[in-house]
C-alpha atoms as a printed R data frame, in Angstrom:
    type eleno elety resid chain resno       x       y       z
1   ATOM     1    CA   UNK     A     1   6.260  37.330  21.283
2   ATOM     2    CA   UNK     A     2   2.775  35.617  21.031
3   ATOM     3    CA   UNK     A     3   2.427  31.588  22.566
4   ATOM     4    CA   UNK     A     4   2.997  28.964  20.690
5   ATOM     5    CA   UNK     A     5   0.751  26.493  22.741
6   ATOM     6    CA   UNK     A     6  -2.873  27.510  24.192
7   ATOM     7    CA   UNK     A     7  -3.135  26.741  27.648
8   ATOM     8    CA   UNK     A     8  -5.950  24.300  26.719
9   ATOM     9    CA   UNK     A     9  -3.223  22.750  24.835
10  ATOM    10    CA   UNK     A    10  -1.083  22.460  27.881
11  ATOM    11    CA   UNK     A    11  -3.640  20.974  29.566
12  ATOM    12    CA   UNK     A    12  -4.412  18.589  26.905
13  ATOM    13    CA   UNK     A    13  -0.482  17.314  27.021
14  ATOM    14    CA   UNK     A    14  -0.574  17.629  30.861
15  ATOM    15    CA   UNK     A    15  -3.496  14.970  30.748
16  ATOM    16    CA   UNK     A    16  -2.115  12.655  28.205
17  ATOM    17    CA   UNK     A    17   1.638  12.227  30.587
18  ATOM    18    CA   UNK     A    18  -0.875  11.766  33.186
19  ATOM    19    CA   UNK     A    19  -2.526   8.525  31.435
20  ATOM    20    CA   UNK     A    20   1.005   7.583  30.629
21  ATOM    21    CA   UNK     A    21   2.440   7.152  33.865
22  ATOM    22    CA   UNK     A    22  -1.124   5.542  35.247
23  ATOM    23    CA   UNK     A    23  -0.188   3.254  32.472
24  ATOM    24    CA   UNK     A    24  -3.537   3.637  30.560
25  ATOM    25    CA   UNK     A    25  -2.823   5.635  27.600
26  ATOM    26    CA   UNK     A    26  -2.974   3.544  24.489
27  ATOM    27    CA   UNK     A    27  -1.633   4.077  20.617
28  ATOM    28    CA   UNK     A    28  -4.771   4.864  18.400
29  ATOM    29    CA   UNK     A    29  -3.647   2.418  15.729
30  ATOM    30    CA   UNK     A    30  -2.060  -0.789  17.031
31  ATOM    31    CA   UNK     A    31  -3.707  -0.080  21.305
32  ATOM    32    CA   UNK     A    32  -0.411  -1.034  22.217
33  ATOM    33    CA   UNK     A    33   0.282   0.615  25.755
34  ATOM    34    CA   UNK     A    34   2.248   4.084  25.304
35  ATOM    35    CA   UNK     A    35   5.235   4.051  27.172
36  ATOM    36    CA   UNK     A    36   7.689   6.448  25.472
37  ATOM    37    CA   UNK     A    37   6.937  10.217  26.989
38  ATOM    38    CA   UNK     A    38   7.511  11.644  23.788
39  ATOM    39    CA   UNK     A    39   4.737   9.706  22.030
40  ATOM    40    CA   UNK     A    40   2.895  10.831  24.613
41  ATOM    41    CA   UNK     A    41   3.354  14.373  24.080
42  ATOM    42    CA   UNK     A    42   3.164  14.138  20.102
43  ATOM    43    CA   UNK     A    43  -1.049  12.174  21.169
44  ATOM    44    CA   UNK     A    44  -1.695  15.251  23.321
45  ATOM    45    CA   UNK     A    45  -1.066  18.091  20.513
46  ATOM    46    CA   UNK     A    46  -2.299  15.910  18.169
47  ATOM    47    CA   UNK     A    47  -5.913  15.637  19.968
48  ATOM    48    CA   UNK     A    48  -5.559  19.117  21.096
49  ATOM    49    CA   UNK     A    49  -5.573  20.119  17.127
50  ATOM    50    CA   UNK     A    50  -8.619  18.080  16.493
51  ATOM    51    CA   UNK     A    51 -10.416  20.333  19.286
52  ATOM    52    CA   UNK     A    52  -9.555  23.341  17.800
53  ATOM    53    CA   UNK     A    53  -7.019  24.326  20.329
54  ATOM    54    CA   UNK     A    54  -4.115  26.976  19.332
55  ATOM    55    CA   UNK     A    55  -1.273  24.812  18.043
56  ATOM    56    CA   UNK     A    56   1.211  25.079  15.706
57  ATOM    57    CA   UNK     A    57   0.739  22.612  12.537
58  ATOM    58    CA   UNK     A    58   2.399  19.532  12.739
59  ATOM    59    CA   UNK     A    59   6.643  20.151  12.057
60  ATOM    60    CA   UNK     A    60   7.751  19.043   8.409
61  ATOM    61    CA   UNK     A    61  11.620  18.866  10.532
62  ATOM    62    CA   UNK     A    62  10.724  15.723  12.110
63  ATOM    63    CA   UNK     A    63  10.255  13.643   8.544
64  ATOM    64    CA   UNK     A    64  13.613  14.807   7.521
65  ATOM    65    CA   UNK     A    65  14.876  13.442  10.997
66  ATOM    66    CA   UNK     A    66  13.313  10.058  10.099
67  ATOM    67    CA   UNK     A    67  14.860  10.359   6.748
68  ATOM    68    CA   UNK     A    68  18.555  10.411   8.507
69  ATOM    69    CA   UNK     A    69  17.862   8.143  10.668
70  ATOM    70    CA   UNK     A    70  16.759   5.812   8.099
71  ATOM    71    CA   UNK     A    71  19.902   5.927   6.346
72  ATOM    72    CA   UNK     A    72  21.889   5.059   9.213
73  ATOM    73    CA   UNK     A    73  19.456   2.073   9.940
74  ATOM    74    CA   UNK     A    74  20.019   0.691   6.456
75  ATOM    75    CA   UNK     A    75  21.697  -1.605   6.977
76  ATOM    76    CA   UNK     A    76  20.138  -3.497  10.124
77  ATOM    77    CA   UNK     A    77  16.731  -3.171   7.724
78  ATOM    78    CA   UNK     A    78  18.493  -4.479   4.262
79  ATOM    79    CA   UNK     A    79  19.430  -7.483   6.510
80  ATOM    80    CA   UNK     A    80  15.717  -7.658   7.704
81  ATOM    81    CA   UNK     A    81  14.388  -7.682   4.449
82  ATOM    82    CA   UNK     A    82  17.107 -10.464   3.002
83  ATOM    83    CA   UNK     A    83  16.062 -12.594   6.341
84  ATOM    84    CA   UNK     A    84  11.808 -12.058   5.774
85  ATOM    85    CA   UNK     A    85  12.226 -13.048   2.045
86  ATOM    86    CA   UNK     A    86  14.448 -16.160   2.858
87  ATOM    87    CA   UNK     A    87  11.319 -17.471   5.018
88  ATOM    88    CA   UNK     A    88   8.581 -16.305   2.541
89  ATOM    89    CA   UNK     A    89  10.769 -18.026   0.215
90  ATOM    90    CA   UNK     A    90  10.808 -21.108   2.358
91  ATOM    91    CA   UNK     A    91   6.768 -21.086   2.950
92  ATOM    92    CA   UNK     A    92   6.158 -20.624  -0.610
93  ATOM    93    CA   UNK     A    93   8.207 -23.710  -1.496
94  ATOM    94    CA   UNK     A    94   6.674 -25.989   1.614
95  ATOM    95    CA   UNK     A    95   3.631 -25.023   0.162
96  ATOM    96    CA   UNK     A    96   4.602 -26.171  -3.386
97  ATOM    97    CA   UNK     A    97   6.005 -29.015  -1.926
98  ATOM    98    CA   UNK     A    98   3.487 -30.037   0.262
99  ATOM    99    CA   UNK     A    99   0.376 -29.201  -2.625
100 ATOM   100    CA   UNK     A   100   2.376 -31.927  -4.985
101 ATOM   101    CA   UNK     A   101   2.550 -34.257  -2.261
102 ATOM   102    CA   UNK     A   102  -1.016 -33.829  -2.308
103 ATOM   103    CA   UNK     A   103  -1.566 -33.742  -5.897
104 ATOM   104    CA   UNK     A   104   0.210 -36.988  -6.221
105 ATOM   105    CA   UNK     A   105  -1.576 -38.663  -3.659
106 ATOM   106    CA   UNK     A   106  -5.225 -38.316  -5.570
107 ATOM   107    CA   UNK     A   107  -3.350 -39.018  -8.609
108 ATOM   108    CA   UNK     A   108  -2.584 -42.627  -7.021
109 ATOM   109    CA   UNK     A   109  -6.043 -42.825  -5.512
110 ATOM   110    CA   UNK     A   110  -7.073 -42.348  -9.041
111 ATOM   111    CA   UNK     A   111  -5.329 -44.563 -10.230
112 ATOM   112    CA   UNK     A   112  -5.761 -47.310  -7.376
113 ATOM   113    CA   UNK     A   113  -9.541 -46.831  -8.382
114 ATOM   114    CA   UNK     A   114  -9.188 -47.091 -12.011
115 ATOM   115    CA   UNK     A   115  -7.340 -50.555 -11.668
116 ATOM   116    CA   UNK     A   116  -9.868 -51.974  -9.414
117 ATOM   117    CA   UNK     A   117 -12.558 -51.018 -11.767
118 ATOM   118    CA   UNK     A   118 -10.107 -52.332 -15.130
119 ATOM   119    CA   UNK     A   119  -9.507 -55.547 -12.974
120 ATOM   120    CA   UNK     A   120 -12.893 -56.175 -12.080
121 ATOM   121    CA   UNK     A   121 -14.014 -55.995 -15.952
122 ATOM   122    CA   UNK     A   122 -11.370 -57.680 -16.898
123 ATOM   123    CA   UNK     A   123 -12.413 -60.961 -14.628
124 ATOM   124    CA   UNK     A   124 -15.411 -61.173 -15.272
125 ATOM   125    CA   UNK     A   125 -14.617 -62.208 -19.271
126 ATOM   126    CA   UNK     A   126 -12.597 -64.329 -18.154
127 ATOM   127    CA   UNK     A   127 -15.058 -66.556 -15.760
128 ATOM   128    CA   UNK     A   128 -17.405 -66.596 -18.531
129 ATOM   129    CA   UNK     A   129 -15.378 -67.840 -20.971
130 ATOM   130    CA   UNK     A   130 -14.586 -70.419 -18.365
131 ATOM   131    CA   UNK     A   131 -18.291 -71.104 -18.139
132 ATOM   132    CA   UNK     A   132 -18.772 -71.610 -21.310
133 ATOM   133    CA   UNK     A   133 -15.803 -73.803 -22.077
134 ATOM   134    CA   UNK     A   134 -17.142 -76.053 -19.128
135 ATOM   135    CA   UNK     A   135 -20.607 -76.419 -20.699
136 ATOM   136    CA   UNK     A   136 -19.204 -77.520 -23.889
């Protein structure tokens, strides 16, 4: 029976556990630190295919895994979801809230304005006719 795994692919796992442990292997997406051995493995093959080394193409098993396990974690992620849009809901309506707040405050400074101005023109008839009815 032929190997599965090259040796340089061996070596390339061997390194990655290695950088594990030392506690200086990070994720390629997020950089998180890698703790989890298996994760570790899974970055080993995986940069041991881009090399070229002899591997075996990634397993199509392990999706339908995730696919179980999803189902049994339904229900801690439906409740998730219901809790995430309760607070998006909440933000969106502090927003709405706090944008009419706002809108109603120019609104009145508008308005403050535009009676100042209305009161200031509508003085100034006044004090003339009162200057004029003194003169006669």
């Amino acid at each position: 029976m032929a190997r599965k795994y090259s040796k340089g692919a061996q070596e390339k796992v061997h390194e990655e556990m290695h950088e594990m442990k030392k506690g200086k292997l990070k994720s390629g997406r997020s950089g998180k630190k890698v703790t989890n051995p298996k994760q570790a493995i899974a970055i080993g093959l995986s940069e041991a295919r881009k090399e070229g080394k002899k591997v075996p193409p990634a397993s199509k098993k392990s999706s339908s895994k995730k696919a179980a396990t999803k189902k049994s974690t339904s229900k801690k992620a439906a409740t998730k979801k219901t809790a995430t849009k309760k607070s998006s809901t909440k933000k969106t309506a502090t927003k709405k809230a706090a944008s009419k707040k706002n809108a109603s405050k120019k609104t009145a400074a508008k308005k403050a304005t535009s009676k100042k101005s209305s009161t200031k023109k509508s003085t100034a008839p006044k004090k003339r006719a009162t200057k004029k009815s003194s003169k006669k």
